[in-house]
C-alpha positions as CSV (number, residue, x, y, z in Angstrom):
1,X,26.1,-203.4,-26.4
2,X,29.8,-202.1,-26.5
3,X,31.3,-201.9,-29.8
4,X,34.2,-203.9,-30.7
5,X,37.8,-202.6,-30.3
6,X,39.5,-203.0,-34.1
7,X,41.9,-205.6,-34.5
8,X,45.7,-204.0,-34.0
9,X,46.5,-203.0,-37.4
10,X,43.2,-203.0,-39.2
11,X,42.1,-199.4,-40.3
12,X,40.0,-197.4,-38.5
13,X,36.1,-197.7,-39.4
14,X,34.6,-195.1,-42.4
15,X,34.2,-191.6,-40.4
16,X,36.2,-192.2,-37.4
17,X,39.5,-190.0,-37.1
18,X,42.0,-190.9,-34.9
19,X,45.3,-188.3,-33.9
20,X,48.2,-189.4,-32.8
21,X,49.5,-187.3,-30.0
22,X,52.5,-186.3,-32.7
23,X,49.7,-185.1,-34.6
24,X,48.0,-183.3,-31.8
25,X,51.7,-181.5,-30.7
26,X,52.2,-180.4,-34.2
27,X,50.1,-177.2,-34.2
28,X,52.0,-175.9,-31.3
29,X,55.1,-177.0,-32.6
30,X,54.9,-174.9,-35.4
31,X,53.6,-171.7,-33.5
32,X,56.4,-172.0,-31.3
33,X,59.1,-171.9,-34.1
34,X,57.4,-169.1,-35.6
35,X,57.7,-167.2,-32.3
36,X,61.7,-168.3,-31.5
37,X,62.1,-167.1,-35.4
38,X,60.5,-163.6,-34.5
39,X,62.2,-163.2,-31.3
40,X,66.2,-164.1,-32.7
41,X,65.2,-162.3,-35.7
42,X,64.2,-159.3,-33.0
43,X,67.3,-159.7,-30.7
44,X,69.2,-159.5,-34.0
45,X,67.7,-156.4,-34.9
46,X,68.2,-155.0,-31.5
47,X,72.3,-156.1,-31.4
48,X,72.5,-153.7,-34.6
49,X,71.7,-151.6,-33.2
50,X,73.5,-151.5,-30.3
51,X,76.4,-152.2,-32.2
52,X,75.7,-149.3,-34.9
53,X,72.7,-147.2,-33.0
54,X,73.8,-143.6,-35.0
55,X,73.8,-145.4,-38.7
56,X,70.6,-147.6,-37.4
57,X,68.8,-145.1,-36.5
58,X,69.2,-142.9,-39.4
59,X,68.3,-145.3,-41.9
60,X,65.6,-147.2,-40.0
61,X,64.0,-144.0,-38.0
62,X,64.4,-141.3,-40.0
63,X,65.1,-142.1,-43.8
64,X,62.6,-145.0,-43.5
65,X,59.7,-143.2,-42.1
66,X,60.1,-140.1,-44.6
67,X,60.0,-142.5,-47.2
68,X,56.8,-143.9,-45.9
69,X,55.3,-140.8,-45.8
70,X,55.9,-140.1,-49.7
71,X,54.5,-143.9,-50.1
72,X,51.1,-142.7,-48.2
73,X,51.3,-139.8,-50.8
74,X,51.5,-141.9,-53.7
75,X,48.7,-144.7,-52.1
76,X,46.1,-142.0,-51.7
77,X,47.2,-139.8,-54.5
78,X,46.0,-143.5,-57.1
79,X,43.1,-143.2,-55.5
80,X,42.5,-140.1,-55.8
81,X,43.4,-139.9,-59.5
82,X,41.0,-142.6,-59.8
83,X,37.4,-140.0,-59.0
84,X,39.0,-136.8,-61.0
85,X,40.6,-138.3,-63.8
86,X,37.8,-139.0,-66.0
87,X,35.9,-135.9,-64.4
88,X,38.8,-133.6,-66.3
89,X,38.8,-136.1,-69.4
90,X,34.7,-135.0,-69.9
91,X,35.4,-131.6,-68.9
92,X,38.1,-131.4,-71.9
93,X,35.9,-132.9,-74.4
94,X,33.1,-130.3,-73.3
95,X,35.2,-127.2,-74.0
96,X,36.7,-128.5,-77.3
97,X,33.1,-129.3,-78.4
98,X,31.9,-126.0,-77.2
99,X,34.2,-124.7,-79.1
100,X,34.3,-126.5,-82.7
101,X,30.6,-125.9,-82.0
102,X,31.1,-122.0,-81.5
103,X,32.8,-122.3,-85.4
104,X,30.4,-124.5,-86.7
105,X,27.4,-122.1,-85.9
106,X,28.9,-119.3,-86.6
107,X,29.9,-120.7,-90.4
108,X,26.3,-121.0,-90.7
109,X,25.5,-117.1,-88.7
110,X,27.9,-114.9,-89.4
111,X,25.9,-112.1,-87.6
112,X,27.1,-113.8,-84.5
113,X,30.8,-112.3,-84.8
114,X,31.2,-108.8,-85.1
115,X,34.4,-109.0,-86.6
116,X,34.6,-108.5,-90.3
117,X,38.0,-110.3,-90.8
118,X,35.8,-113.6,-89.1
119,X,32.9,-112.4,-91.4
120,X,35.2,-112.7,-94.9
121,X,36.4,-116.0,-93.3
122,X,33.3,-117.7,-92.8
123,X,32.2,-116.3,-96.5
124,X,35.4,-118.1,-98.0
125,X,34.1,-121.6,-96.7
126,X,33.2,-124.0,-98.8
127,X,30.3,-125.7,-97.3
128,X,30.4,-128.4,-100.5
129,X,33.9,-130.3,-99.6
130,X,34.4,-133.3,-97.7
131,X,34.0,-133.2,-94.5
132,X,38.1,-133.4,-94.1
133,X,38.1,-130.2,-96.1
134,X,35.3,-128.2,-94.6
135,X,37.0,-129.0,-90.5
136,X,40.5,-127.9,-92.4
137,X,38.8,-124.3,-93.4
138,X,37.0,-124.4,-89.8
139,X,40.0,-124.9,-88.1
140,X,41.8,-122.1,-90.3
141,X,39.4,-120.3,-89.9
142,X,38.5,-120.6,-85.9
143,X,41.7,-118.6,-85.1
144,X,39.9,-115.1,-86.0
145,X,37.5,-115.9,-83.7
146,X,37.6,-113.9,-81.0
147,X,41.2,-115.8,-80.5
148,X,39.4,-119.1,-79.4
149,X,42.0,-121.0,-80.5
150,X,44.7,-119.9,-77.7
151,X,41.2,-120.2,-75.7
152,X,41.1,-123.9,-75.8
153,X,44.7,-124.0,-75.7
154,X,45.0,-122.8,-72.5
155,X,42.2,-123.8,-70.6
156,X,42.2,-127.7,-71.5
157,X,43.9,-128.7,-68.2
158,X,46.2,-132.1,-67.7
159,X,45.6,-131.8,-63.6
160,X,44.9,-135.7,-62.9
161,X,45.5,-137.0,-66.5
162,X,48.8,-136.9,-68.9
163,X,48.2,-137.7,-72.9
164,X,50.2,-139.0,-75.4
165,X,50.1,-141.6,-78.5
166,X,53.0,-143.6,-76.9
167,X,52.4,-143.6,-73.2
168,X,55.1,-141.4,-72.7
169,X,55.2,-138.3,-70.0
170,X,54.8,-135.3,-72.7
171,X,55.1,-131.4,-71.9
172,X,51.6,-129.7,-71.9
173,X,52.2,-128.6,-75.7
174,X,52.2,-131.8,-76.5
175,X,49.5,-133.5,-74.5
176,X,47.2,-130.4,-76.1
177,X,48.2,-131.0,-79.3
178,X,47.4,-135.2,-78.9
179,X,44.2,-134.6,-77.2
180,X,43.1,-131.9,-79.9
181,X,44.2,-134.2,-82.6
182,X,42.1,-137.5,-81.6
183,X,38.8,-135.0,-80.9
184,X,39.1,-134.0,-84.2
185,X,39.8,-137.4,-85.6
186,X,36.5,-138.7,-83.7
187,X,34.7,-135.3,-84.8
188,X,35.4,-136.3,-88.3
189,X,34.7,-140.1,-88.4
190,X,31.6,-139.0,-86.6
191,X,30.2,-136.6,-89.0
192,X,31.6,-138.8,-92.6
193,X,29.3,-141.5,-90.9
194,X,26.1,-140.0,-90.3
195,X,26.7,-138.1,-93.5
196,X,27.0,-141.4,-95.7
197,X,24.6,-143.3,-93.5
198,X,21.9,-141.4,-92.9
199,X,22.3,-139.2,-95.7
200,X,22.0,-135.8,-93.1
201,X,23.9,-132.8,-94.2
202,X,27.0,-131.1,-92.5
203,X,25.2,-129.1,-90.1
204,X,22.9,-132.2,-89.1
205,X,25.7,-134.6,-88.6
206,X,27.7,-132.1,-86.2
207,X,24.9,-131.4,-84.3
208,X,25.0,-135.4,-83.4
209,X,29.0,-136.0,-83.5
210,X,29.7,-132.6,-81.6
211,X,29.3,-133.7,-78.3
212,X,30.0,-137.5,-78.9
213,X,33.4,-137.2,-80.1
214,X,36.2,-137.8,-77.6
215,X,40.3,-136.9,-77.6
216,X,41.1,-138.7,-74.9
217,X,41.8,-142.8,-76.2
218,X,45.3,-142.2,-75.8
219,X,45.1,-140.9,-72.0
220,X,45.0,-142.5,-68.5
221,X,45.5,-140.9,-65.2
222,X,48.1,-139.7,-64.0
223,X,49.9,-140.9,-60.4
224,X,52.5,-139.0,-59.8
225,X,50.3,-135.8,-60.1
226,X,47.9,-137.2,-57.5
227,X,50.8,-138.0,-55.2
228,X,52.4,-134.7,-55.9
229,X,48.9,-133.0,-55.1
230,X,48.4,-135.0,-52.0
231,X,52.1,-134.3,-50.8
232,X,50.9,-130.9,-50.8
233,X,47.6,-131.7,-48.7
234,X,49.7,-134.0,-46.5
235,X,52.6,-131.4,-45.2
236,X,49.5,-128.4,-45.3
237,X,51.3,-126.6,-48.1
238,X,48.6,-126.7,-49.9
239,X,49.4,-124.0,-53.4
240,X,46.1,-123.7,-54.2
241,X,46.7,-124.2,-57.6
242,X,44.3,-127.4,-58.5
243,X,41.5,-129.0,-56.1
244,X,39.3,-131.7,-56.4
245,X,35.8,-131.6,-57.6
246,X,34.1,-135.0,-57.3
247,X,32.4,-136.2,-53.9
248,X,34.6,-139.2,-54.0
249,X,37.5,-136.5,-54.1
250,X,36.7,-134.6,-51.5
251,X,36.2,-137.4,-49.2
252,X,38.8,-139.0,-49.4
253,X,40.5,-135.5,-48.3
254,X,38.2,-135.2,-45.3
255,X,39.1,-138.2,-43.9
256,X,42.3,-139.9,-45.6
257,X,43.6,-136.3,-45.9
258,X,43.4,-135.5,-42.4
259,X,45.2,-138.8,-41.3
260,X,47.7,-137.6,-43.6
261,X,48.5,-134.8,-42.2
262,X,48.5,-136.6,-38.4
263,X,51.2,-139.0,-39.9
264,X,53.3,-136.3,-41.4
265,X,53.0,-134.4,-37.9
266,X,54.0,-137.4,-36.0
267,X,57.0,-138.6,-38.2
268,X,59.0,-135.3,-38.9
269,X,58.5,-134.8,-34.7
270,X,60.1,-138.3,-34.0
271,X,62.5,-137.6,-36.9
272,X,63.6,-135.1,-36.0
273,X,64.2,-135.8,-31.8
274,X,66.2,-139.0,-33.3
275,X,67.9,-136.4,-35.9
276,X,68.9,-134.4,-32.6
277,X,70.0,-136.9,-30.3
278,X,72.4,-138.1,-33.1
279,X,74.0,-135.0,-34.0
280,X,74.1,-133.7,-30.5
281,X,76.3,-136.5,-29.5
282,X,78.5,-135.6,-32.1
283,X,78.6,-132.3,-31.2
284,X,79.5,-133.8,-27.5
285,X,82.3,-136.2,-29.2
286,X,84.0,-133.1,-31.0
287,X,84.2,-131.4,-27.9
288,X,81.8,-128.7,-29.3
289,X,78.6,-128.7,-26.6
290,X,78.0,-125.4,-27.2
291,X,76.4,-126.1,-30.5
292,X,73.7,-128.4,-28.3
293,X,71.7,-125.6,-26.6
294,X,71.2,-122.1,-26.3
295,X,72.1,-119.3,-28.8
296,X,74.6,-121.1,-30.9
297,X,72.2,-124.3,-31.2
298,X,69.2,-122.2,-32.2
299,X,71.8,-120.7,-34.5
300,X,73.3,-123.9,-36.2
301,X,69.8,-125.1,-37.1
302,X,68.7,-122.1,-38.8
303,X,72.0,-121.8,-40.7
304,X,71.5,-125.2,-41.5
305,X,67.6,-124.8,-42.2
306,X,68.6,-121.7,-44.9
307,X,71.6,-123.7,-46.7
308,X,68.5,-126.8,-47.8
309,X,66.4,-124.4,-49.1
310,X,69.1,-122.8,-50.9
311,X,70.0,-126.3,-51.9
312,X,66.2,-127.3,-52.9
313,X,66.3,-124.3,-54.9
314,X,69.2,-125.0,-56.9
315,X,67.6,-128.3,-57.6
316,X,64.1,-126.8,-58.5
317,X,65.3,-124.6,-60.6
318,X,65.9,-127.0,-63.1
319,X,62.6,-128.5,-62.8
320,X,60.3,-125.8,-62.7
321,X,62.2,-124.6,-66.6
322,X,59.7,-127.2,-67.8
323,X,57.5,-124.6,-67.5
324,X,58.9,-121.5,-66.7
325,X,61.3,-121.3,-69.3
326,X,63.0,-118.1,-67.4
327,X,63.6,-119.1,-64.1
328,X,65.5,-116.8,-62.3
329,X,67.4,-118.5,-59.2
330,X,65.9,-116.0,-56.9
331,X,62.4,-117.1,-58.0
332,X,63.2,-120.3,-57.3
333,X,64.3,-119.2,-53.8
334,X,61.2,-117.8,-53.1
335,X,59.5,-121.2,-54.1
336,X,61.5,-123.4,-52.5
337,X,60.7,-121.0,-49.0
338,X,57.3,-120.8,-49.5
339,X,57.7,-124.3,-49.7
340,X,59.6,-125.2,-47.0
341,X,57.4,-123.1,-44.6
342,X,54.3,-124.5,-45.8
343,X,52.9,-121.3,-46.9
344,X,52.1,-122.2,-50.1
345,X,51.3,-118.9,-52.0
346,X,50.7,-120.4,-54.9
347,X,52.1,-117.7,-57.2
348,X,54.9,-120.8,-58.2
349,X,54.2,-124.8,-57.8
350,X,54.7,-127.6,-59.3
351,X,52.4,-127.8,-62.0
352,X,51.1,-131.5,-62.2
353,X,51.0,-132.0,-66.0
354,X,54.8,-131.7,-65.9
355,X,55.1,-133.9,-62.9
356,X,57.2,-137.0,-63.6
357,X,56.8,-140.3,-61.5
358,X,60.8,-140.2,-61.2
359,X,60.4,-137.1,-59.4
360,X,58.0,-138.4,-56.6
361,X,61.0,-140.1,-55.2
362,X,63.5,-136.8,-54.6
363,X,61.7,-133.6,-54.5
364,X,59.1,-134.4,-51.4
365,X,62.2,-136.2,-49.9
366,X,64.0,-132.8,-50.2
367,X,61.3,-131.3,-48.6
368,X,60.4,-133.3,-45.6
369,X,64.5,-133.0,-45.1
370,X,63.4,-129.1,-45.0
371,X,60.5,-129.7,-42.5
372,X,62.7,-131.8,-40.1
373,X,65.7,-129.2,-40.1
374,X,63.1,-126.7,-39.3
375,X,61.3,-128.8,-36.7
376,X,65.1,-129.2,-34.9
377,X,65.8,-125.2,-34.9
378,X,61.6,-124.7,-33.3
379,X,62.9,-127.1,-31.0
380,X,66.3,-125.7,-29.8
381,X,64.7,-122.2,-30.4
382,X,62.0,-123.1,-28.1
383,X,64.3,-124.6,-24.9
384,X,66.2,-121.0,-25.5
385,X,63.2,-118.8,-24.9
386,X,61.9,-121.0,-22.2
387,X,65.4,-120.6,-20.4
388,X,65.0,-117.2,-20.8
389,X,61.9,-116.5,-18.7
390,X,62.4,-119.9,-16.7
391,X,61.8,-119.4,-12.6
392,X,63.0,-120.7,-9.9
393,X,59.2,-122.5,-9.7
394,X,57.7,-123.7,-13.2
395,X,54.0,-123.1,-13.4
396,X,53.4,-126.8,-13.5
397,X,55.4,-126.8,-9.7
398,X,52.9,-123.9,-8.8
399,X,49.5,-125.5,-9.9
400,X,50.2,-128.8,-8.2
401,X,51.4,-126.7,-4.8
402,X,48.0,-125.2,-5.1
403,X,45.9,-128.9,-5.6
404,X,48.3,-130.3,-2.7
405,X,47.0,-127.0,-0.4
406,X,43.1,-127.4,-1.6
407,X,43.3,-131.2,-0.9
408,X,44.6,-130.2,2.3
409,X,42.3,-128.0,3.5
């Protein structure tokens, strides 16, 4: 039997659903506002620039994209940071352990230094203090030994990490001196504990706290030296200075890496074509077309080329006497070529525990400036030697007279 129509007005039965053909149309509605908001917002787009095509495309297509580039820098370097960080953190703790054990040991052997300046030392200790006073007289003491002291100094490294009690950048002294302080701080507690709770002597307890202790609370990884390091992967300078060391490190460079270095290719190309069309009209608008090909194009470029990395020099130079603390401007020079060539030597770089976030955003930029000034001068360089040897048939004209003469025959 044939169900029952509902009475006009009633509601419609428990589990039926009825749409209207408002309802139905609504969908579609909405999709095509969405596409009529896309295409005015396009058209707009496209009257810009029209209306203002040399400042549109300088902002949009080649500021914009260079910009992107150091934001695929700073995306991978996180990531990055992420597998070595706490690799170097361990690796720190490990020589600072091997090393207040070397001082230890040798407090309770002093055969085991030849020296008898360490010899007296070790004699003078008072094995009965506190443990505060017995790590004072190691630590005073530790200097004559074999100079391990500047040892640890120098080879604790702040590659992917930066240290500091207030989470504030700090120079390398400073991050040494932090991450020194908190080892010892844990050394200590360490070693006063199993001392009073287990009732083990000195040597016991450091035996246990020695490679437990930790100085690195007051560190976290650092982004700006992964994007600075992956900058340098990215645009193939590559210093050679610092490299990863974890599997998750070194794949992200195999694959992420080379990517990189297909986006950076692609960009500073198309950056700089747009960067010649642009100033090659104005070269045509100042009645100076000479400057557009040939010798004197070739010519401009380079000039133009050498006055950046003059100017990146003048700039670097300040930066690099965080670490250098005589930095000649021809030094500087010499860096900010090897640089802008993608040589990379590695004799000077920008060492990553200096590295500030702030910088991210200028010095690459610089840079990538550099590598599109020198794409522009391969470029005009290139059309002049190939309108040197150019004939009156090209060799492309010649091969395709040949297939025409084979599919002939």
């Amino acid at each position: 039997a044939e169900e029952a129509a509902p009475p006009s007005g009633a509601a419609p039965p428990s589990g039926t659903a009825f749409a209207s053909a408002s309802d139905l149309s609504r969908p579609k509605d909405d999709q095509e506002q969405r596409t009529n908001a896309g295409r005015a917002c396009s058209n707009a787009v496209h009257s810009i620039e029209l209306q203002y095509p040399r400042t549109y495309n300088c902002f949009v297509r080649i500021i914009l994209p260079l910009f992107v580039l150091i934001g695929i820098a700073f995306l991978c370097g996180y990531f990055l940071v992420l597998f070595e960080g706490p690799g170097e953190m361990e690796a720190n703790d490990e020589l600072i352990a091997a090393y207040t054990d070397f001082a230890v040991r040798v407090s309770n052997d002093p055969v085991l230094v030849n020296s008898t300046d360490a010899e007296l030392c070790v004699a003078t200790i008072d094995m009965t203090e506190d443990i505060d006073g017995v790590a004072k007289q190691l630590r005073d003491c530790a200097g004559r030994f074999v100079g391990k002291e500047a040892e640890i100094s120098a080879a604790v490294t702040f590659n992917w990490i930066t240290c500091s009690k207030d989470g504030k950048p700090r120079e390398r002294e400073d991050q040494v001196f932090v991450v020194l302080e908190e080892w010892m701080e844990s050394y200590r507690y360490i070693v006063s504990q199993k001392m009073e709770a287990e009732n083990a002597t000195f040597f016991e307890a450091h035996m246990s706290a020695v490679w437990s202790a930790s100085g690195h609370d007051g560190c976290r990884t650092n982004m700006a030296a992964g994007a600075l390091f992956w900058f340098t992967i990215m645009t193939t300078i590559g210093y050679g200075n610092v490299a990863p060391v974890t599997r998750g490190g070194q794949g992200l460079i195999y694959s992420l890496g080379f990517i990189s270095i297909l986006s950076f290719t692609a960009i500073i190309a198309n950056t700089g074509n747009i960067c010649l069309a642009i100033t090659d009209d104005f070269f045509h608008r100042i009645n100076a077309p000479k400057l557009t090909k040939g010798i004197w194009a070739s010519l401009f470029w380079l000039s133009a080329w050498w006055l950046w990395v003059l100017t990146i020099a003048g700039i670097s130079n300040e930066t690099d006497k965080r670490v250098y603390e005589e930095f000649p401007l021809i030094e500087s020079f010499w860096f900010s070529w090897i640089s802008s060539t993608t040589v990379g030597l590695g004799d000077y770089y920008l060492p990553h525990e200096t590295f500030r976030p702030r910088d991210m955003f200028y010095i690459p930029f610089l840079f990538l400036l550099a590598f599109v000034l020198l794409s522009n001068f391969l470029h005009k360089f290139s059309e002049l030697v190939g309108s040197i040897f150019a004939k009156e048939q090209s060799l492309e004209m010649i091969l395709e007279s040949q297939r025409k003469k084979k599919g002939g025959r």
